[in-house]
C-alpha positions in Angstrom: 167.0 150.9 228.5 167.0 147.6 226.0 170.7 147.9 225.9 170.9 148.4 230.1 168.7 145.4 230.1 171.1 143.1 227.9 174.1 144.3 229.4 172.8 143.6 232.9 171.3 139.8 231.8 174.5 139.0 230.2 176.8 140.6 233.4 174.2 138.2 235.9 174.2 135.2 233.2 178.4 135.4 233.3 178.5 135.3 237.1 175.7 132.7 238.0 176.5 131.0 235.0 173.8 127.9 234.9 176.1 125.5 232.5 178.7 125.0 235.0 175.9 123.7 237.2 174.2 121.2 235.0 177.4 118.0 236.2 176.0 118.8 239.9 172.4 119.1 239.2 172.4 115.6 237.0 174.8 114.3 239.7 172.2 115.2 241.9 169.2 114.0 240.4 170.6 110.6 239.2 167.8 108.6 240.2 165.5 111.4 239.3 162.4 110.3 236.9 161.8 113.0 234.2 158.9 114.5 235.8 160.6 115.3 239.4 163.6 116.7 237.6 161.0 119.3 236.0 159.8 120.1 238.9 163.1 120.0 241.0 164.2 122.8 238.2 160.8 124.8 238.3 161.8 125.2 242.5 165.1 126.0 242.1 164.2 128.7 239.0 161.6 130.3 241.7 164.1 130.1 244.7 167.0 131.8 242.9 164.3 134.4 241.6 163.1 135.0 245.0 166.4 135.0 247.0 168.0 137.5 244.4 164.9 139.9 244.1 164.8 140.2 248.1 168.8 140.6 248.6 167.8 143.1 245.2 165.6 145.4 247.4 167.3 144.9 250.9 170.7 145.7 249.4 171.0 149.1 250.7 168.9 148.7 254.1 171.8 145.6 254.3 174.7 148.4 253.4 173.2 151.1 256.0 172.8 148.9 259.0 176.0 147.5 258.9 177.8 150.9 257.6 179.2 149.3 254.6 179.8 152.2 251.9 179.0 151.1 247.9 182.7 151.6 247.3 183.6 148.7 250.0 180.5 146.5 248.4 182.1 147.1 245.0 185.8 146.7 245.9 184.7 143.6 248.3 182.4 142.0 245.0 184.7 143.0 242.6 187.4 140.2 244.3 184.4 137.5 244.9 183.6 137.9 241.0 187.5 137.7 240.1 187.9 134.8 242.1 184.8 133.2 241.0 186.4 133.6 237.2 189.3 132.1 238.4 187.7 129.1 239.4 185.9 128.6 235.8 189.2 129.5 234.1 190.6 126.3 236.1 187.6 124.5 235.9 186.8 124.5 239.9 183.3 125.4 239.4 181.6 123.0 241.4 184.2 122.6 244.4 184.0 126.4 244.9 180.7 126.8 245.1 180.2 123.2 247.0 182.2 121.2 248.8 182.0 117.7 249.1 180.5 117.5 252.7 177.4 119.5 251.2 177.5 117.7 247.9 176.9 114.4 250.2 174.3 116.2 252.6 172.5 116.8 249.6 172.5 113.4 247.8 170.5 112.1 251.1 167.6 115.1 250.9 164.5 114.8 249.3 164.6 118.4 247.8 167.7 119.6 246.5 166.3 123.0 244.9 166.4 125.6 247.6 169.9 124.3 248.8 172.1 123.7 247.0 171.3 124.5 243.7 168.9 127.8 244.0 171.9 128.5 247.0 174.8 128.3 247.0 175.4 126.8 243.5 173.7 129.4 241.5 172.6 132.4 243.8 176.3 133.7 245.4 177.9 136.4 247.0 179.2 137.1 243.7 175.3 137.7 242.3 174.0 139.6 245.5 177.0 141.7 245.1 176.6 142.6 241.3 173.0 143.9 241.8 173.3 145.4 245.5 175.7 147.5 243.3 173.6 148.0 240.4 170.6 148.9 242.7 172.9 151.5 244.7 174.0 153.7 241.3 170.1 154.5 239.9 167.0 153.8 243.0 164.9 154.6 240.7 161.5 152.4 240.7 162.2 152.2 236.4 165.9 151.0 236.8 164.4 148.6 240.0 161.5 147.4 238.0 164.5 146.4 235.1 166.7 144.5 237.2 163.5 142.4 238.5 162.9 141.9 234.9 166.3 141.0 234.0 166.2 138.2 237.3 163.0 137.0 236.2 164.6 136.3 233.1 167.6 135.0 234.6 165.2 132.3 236.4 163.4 130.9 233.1 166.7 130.4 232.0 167.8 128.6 234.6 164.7 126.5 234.3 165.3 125.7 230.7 169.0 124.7 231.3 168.0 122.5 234.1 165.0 121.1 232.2 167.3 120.3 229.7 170.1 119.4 231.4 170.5 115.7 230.2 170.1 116.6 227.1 173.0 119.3 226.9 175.2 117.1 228.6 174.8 114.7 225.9 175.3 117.5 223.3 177.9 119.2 224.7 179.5 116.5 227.6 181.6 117.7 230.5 184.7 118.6 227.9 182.2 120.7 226.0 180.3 122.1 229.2 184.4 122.8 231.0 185.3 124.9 227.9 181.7 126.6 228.1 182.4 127.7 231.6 186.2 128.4 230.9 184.9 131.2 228.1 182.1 131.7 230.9 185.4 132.6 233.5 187.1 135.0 231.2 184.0 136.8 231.0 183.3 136.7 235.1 187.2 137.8 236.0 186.5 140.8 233.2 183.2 141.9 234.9 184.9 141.3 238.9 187.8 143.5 237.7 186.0 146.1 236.0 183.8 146.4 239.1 187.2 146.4 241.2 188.2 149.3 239.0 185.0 151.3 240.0 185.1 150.7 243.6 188.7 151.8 243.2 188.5 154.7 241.4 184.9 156.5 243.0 187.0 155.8 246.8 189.6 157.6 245.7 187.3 160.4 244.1 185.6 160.7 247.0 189.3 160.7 249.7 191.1 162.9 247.6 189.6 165.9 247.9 189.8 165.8 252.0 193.7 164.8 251.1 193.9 168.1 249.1 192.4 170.0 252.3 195.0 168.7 254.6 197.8 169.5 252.7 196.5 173.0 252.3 
C-alpha cells in the first residue's frame, strides 16, 4: 500500500507538475502583497483538491454515460500525458496549458486561484485522466480512500510551492526551474506512454479472442 501510495504521488506530481507553474503564478501575482499570495495559494491548493477528488469519484459514472470503455480513457490519456511531456521537454509549459488571451483575462481578475491556476494550469485532462484510470483498475473504498490521500497530498504541496514560489525562483530562476520541468517531461512522456501501452495491450486482449471466433 505505502509503495502504491508513492508510486501514485510521484505519477500525479510528474503530470501536474507545480514547478513549471511557479513563472505564471509570480507573473500573476506581481503586484501581490505577501499575505494575498498566501492566501491566493491556500485557494488554489483547495480548488485543485476539490476538482480532482470529484472528477476522482465521477470518473466511471463519466465513462458509463457517455459509453467510453477504460481502454479508450487510457489510450485517449495516454497521448494527453505524452503530449504534455513533450511540451516540458521543449519548455512549452505555460503556452500549453494557457494561452495568452487567458493569461491576459486573468491579469484583470481579482482571484486568479480557481481559474487559471487550480484549472487549467495545474488540474488537466492529463490529471483527470491518470486517476479516472487508476479508480477504474481497483473500486475498492481502501484503494479510493488512497488516491484521496495521495491528492490531498498533492494539494499541500502545491500550497508550499506556491507559498514559496518567490523564493524558488530566486533559488533556482527560470533556467533552473526550465531544466526542472525538462527532467519533469521525460518523466510525464514515460508515464503517457506506459499508460498508452496498457490501453493498447488490455483492447487487444479483450478483441482478440472474438478475432479467434470468427476465423474459426
Amino acid at each position: 500500500m505505502i509503495s502504491f501510495f508513492f508510486a501514485t504521488l510521484g505519477s500525479l506530481f510528474s503530470v501536474v507538475n507545480p514547478l513549471g507553474a511557479v513563472p505564471m503564478y509570480l507573473t500573476l501575482t506581481n503586484d501581490y502583497s505577501g499575505p494575498e499570495r498566501s492566501a491566493t495559494a491556500l485557494r488554489t491548493s483547495i480548488y485543485f483538491m476539490m476538482i480532482l477528488v470529484v472528477f476522482f469519484f465521477a470518473g466511471t459514472v463519466i465513462l458509463n454515460f457517455f459509453g467510453i470503455s477504460l481502454n479508450a480513457l487510457r489510450i485517449a490519456g495516454g497521448l494527453i500525458i505524452v503530449n504534455s511531456g513533450y511540451g516540458l521537454l521543449n519548455s512549452k509549459f505555460e503556452r500549453r496549458r494557457i494561452s495568452h488571451q487567458i493569461e491576459e483575462e486573468a491579469q484583470q481578475k481579482e482571484d486568479i486561484s480557481f481559474t487559471p491556476m487550480a484549472m487549467p494550469m495545474l488540474s488537466g485532462p492529463g490529471s483527470i485522466s491518470l486517476l479516472i484510470g487508476l479508480s477504474a483498475v481497483d473500486t475498492s473504498w481502501s484503494n479510493n480512500l488512497l488516491i484521496v490521500g495521495v491528492i490531498m497530498v498533492m494539494a499541500l504541496l502545491i500550497f508550499v510551492t506556491l507559498k514559496f514560489a518567490p523564493l524558488l525562483f530566486r533559488l533556482l530562476g527560470r533556467a533552473g526551474l526550465s531544466a526542472l520541468s525538462r527532467v519533469m517531461g521525460f518523466l510525464v512522456m514515460a508515464i503517457g506512454i506506459q499508460m498508452l501501452i496498457y490501453g493498447l495491450v488490455s483492447l487487444i486482449g479483450d478483441v482478440w479472442p472474438q478475432v479467434e471466433l470468427m476465423r474459426k
